[in-house]
C-alpha positions in Angstrom: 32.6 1.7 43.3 32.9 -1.8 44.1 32.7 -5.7 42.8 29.4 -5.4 42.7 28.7 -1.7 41.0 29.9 -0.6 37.7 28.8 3.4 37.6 28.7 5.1 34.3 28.2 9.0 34.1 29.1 11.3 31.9 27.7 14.7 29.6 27.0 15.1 25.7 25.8 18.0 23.4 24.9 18.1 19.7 24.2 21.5 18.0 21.6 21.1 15.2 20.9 23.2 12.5 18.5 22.8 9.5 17.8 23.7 6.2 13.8 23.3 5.3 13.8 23.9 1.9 15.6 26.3 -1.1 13.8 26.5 -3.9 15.1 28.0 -7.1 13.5 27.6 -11.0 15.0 27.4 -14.7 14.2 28.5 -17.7 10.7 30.4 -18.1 9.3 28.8 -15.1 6.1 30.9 -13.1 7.0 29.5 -10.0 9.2 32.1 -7.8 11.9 30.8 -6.3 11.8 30.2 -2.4 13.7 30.2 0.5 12.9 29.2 3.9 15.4 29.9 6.6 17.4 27.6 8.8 16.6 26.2 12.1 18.7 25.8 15.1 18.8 24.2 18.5 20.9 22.6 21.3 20.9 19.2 22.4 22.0 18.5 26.0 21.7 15.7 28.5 23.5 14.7 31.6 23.6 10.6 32.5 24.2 8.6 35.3 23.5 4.8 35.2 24.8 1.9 37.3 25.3 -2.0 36.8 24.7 -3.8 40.1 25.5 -7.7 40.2 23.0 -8.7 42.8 24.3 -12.6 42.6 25.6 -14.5 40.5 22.6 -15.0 38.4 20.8 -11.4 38.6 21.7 -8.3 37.8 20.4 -4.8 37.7 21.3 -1.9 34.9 19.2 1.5 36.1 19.9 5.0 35.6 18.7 8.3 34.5 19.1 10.6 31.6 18.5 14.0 31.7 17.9 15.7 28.4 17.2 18.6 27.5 16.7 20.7 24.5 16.9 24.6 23.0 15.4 25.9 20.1 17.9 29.2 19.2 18.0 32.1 16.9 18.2 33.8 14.8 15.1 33.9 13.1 11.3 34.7 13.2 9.4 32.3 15.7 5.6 32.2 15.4 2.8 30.8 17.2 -0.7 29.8 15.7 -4.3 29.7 16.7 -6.4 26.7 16.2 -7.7 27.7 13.0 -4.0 27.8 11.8 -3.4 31.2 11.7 -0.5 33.4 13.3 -1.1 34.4 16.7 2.2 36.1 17.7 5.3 36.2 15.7 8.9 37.3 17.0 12.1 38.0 15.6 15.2 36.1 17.8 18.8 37.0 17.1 21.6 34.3 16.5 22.2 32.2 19.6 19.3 33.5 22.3 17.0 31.2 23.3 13.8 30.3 21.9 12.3 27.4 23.5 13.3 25.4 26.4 12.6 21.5 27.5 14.1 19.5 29.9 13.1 15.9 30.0 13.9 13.0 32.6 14.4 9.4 30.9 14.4 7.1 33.3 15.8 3.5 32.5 15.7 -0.4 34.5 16.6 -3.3 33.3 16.7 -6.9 34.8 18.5 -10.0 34.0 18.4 -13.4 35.6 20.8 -16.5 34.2 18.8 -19.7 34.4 22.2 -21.8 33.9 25.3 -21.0 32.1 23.3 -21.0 28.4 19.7 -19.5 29.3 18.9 -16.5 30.7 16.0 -13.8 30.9 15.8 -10.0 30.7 12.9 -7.9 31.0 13.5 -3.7 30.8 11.4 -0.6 30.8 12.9 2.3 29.3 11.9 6.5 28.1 13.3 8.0 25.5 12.6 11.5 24.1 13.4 12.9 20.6 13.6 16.5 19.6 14.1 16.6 15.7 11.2 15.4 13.8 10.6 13.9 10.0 7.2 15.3 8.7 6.3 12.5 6.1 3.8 12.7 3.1 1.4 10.1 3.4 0.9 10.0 0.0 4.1 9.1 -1.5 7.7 8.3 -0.7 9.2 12.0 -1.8 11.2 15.2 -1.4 8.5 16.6 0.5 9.2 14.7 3.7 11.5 17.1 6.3 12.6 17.6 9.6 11.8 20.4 12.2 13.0 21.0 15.6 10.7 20.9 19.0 9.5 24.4 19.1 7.2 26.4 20.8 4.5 24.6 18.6 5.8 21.5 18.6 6.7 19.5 22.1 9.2 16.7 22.2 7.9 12.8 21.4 8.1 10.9 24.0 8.5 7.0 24.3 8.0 4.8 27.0 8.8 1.2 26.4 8.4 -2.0 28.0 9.6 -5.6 27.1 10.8 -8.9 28.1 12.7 -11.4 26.6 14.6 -15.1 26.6 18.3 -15.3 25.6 20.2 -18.7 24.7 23.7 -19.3 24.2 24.6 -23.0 22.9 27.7 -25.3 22.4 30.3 -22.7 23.6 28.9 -19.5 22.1 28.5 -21.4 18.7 25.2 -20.6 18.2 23.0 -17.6 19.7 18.8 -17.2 19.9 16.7 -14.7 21.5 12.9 -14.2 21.3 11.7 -10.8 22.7 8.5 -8.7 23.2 8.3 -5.3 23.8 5.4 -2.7 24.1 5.9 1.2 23.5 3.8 4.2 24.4 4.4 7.0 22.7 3.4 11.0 23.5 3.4 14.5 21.4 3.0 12.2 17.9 2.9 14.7 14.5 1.4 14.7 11.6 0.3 16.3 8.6 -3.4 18.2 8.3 -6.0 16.7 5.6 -4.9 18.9 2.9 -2.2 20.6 4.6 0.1 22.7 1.9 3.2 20.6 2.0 6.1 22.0 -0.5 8.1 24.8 0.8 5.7 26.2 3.6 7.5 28.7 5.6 4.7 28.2 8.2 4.4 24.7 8.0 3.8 24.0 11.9 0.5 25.6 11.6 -0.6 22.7 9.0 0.1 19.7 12.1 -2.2 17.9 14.3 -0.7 16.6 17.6 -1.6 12.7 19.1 -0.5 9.8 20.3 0.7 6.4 19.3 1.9 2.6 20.0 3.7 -0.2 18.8 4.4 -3.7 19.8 5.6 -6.9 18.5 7.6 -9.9 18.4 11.5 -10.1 17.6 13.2 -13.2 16.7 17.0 -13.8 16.0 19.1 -16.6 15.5 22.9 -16.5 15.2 25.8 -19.0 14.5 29.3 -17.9 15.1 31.5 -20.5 14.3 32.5 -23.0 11.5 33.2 -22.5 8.1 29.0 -21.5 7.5 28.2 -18.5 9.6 25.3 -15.7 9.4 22.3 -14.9 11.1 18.6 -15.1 10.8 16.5 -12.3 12.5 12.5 -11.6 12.2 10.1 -8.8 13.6 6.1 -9.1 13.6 5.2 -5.8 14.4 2.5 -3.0 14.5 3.3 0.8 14.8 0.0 2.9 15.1 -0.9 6.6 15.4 -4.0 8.3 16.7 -5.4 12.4 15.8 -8.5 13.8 16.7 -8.8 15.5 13.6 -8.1 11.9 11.3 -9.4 8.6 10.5 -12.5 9.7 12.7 -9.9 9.7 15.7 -9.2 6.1 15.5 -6.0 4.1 15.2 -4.1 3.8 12.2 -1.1 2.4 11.1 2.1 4.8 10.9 4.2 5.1 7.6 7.2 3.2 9.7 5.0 0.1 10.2 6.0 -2.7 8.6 3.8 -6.3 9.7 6.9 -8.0 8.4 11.1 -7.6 8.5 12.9 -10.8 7.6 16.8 -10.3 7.3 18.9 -13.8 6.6 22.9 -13.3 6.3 25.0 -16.0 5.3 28.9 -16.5 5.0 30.2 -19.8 3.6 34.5 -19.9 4.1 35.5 -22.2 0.8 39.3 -22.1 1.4 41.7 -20.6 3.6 41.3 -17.7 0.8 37.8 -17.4 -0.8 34.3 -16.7 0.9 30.9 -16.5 -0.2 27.9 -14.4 1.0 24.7 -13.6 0.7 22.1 -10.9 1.9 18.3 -11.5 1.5 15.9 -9.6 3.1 12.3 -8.8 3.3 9.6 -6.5 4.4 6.2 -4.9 4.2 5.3 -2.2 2.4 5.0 1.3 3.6 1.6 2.3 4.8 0.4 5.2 2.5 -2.6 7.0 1.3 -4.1 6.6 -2.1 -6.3 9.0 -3.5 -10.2 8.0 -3.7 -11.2 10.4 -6.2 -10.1 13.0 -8.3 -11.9 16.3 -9.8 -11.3 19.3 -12.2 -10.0 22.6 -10.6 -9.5 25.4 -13.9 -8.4 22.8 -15.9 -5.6 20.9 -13.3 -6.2 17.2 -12.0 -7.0 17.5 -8.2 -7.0 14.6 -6.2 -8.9 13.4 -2.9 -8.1 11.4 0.4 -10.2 10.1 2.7 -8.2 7.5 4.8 -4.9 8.3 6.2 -2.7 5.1 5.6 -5.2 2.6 4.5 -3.2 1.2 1.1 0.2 -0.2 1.5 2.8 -0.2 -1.5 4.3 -3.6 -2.5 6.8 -5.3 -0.2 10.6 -4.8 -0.7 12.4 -7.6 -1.2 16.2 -8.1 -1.9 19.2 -10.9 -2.6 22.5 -9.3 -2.2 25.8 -12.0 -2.9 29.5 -11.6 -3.1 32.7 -13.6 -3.4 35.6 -12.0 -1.4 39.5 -13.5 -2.2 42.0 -12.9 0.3 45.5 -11.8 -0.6 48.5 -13.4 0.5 49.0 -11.2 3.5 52.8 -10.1 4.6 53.6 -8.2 8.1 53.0 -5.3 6.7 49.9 -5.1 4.1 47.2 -7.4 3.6 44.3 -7.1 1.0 41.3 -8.7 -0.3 39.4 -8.3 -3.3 35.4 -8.4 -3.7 33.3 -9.1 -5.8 29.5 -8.1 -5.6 26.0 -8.5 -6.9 23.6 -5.7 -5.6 19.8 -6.1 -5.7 21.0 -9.5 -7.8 17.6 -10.3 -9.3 17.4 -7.3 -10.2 14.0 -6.3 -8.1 12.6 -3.5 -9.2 11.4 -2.3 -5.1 9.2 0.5 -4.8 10.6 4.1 -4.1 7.1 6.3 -4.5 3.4 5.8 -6.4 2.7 8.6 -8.3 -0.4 8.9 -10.0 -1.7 10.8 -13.3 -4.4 10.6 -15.7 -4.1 7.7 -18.4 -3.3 9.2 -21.7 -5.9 7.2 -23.9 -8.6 7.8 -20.7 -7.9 11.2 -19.0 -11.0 10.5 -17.0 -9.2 7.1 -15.7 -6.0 7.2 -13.5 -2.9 5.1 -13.5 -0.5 4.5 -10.6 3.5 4.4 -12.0 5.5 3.0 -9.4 9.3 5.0 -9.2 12.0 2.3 -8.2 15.6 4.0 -7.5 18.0 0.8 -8.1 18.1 -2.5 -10.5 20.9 -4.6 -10.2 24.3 -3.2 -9.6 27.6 -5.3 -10.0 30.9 -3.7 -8.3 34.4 -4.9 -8.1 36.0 -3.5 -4.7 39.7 -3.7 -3.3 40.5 -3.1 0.2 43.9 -3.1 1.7 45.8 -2.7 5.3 49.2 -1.4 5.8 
């Protein structure tokens, strides 16, 4: 366009499709196998953006995204009262349409160079999202899964703001940025109190619809060159939802939100052939909901819940390290062998709490927390030709 302008446009479509659930039994089992059927939908968006160099020190990125999005057949659609119940139900065939949104996302971003190392940036950007994870609160497990925008459920919506310094020193050697940012966020979903969660062929009638935030702090440091390189980065954060119909309508914090995410990467070059690293991060638990009380239904443990997300399991911590060896490298192959320590202190992180009655006490109960991966040591070869 010109010296000044950099114009980006262009077109992109995904076809989804998914699979709730498939249930099938062994053995003697009561329970009769289910099926839910697949879901399917079109993702669409047109783009246009442009990079305008103002001056020499500020600069301009804005543009628009439109996206838009298609719930299709084949299958039964229905819609719900607010008790929950089916109000209509219809039967689609394969490819006609369903339901139909069409989103604008606008975008702006500004950056002003202070001198040749510092500069500052602030941005304000929407986002929308049209395949959502329906999470148990109550554990980590195969009961979370995804469902398309429908005509029950509208597309989330994000608008974000934030604002940030940016420093490059001694050449590009090293690299640090502090940001803040602030997100709105529309058409949040969540389970019901007591919602029926494992293979629910009509699980949108078991949602509430709300809102949500979240805000916070990232830091990163980064050095680039020398025979010690890595990175540091760190988020304080909060990410909150807010129902009507839980926690008495007030904010509480979402199963992403994590107070704490502390990542540190090293690489140390010991020759012209061997390397060392290390991984070691850290970060809050998941926010999740305990039960407060349990009772006796025809002889099976039933639990209760009052607050949505008020317990947190423990934080997950982890030290990765390796050793990588260079082969002697000809015009046409070069290799490298690794060697690597997974999870090295062997940290047992939590996966899920599950809980169950004590088997000396069956009127006491006893969390067990499920941890997927100790320490695991792997030998690795790579190679070019």
């Amino acid at each position: 366009f010109s010296d000044k302008h950099i114009i980006r446009f262009g077109f992109q479509g995904t076809h989804h499709r998914i699979a709730p659930s498939d249930i099938t039994t062994t053995g003697n089992s009561s329970f009769n196998p289910q099926s839910i059927e697949n879901r399917y939908g079109l993702e669409t968006a047109l783009y246009v953006s442009d990079e305008w160099k103002l001056t020499d020190k500020l600069s301009f990125l804005y543009g628009l995204r439109l996206s838009g999005f298609s719930l299709l057949g084949p299958g039964v659609i229905n819609t719900y009262d607010a008790g929950g119940e089916i109000a209509t139900s219809k039967t689609y065939t394969s490819g006609q349409f369903v339901k139909t949104y069409f989103y604008p996302e606008p975008r702006l971003s500004a950056s002003y160079s202070l001198n040749e190392e510092n500069s500052i940036k602030a941005s304000y950007n929407r986002n929308t999202q049209n395949i959502h994870i329906l999470t148990n609160a109550n554990t980590s497990s195969p009961t979370d899964q995804y469902v398309m925008s429908s005509n029950n459920i509208k597309p989330e919506i994000g608008d974000q703001v934030a604002m940030g310094y940016f420093r490059n020193a001694k050449d590009n050697t090293f690299e640090f940025s502090a940001e803040v940012y602030y997100k709105w966020l529309q058409n949040q979903i969540d389970y019901k109190n007591g919602a029926e969660l494992i293979a629910n062929a009509n699980v949108e009638s078991e949602l509430v619809y709300g809102t949500g935030r979240a805000y916070g702090l990232e830091l990163y440091a980064k050095k680039t060159k020398g025979r010690l390189t890595g990175w540091v980065s760190y988020t304080l954060s909060r990410t909150e939802r807010r129902f009507d119909e839980l926690n008495s309508g007030n904010y509480f914090p979402a199963r992403q939100d994590r107070t704490h995410d502390l990542a540190l990467v090293g690489i140390f070059n010991l020759s012209k052939r061997w390397s060392v690293s290390a991984n070691y991060i850290y970060s809050t638990g998941n926010a999740v909901t305990y039960p407060a009380g349990k009772y006796n239904l025809d002889g099976l443990t039933t639990y209760y819940y009052t607050e949505r997300n008020a317990n947190r399991m423990p934080a997950t911590t982890r030290l990765d390290v390796a050793a990588t060896l260079k082969g002697k490298e000809t015009k046409k192959f070069r290799s490298s062998w690794s060697f690597s320590l997974y999870n090295a202190l062997n940290r047992h992180n939590p996966y899920a709490i599950q809980f169950r009655d004590k088997k000396d006490d069956p009127s006491r109960t006893e969390a067990v927390q499920i941890a997927l991966f100790g320490i695991i040591p792997s030998v690795t070869w790579n190679f070019n030709f």
